[in-house]
Every structure is written in structure tokens, then in C-alpha cells.
N, C-alpha and C positions, 0 to 999 in steps of 0.2 A: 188897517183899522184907524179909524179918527181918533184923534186924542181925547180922551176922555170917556169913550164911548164903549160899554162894554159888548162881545158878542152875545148874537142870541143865545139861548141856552134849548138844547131837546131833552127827550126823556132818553135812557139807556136801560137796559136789560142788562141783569150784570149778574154775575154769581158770589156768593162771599160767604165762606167760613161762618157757620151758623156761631159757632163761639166768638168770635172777632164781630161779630155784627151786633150779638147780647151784650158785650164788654164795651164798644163804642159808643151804644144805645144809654149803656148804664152808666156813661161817662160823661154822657153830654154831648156828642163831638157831631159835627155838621158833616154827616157824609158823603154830602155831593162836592161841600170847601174842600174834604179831606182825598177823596178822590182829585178833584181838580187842584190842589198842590200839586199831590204824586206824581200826576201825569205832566206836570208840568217841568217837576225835578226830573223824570225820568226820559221825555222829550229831552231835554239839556243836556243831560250825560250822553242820551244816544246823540246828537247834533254833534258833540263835542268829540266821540269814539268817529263819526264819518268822518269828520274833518279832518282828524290825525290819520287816518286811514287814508284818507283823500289826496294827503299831504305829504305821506309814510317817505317816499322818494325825496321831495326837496329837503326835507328834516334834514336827512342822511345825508343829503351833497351838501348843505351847512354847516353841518357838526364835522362831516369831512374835512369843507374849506378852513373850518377854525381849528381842527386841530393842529391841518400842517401849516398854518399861515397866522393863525390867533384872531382874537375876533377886532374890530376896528377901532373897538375903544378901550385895548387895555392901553396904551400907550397915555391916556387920560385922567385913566381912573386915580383916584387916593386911597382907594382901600386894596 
């Protein structure tokens, strides 16, 4: 995406809790903003769950190497 440039937007069919949609309504709240936060927050945790998953094996041969060898900068550190 170019800098500055927002994507297009389409229409979505979606379902929503007839109470949560009254209470949003009566609240004010922009519910295409409030959907595209969500999805936004909830893309990022799952990106974030692959990548550990992704990664699950090297994690474990790291925290191995440091536990029997320490990690490269305690030898540096002041705290």
C-alpha cells in the first residue's frame, strides 16, 4: 500500500447480536471503525500466534543454548 493511501473499502454482510448492535447504536459508535479496529487487533494476535508457532523449535534450541551456556550479554550487563 502507498503511504498515505487508504485501501478501498466493500460492503460486508455480517451478523451481530441484535443487543450489542441497539447498545452500539445508542452509544454512538461507528461500526464499520469498530469492526475494522477488531479485525485489525485480532489479525495481529493471530500473525503473532503463527509466528510463535512458526518459530516454536528455534525458541526451544535458544532458551536451551542459554540455559547451559548463558545468553551473550550477561557478561555486560549492570543489572
Amino acid at each position: 500500500m502507498a503511504r498515505g493511501r487508504q485501501p478501498s473499502k466493500r460492503p460486508a454482510n455480517i451478523s451481530v447480536r441484535s443487543d450489542l448492535l441497539d447498545a452500539a447504536r445508542e452509544a454512538g459508535l461507528n461500526l464499520s471503525a469498530t469492526l475494522e479496529s477488531a479485525l485489525e487487533r485480532e489479525l495481529a494476535h493471530a500473525k503473532a500466534r503463527k509466528w510463535r508457532e512458526d518459530n516454536r523449535e528455534a525458541i526451544a534450541a535458544y532458551n536451551e543454548y542459554v540455559e547451559a551456556h548463558s545468553a551473550f550479554s550477561d557478561g555486560v550487563r549492570s543489572f
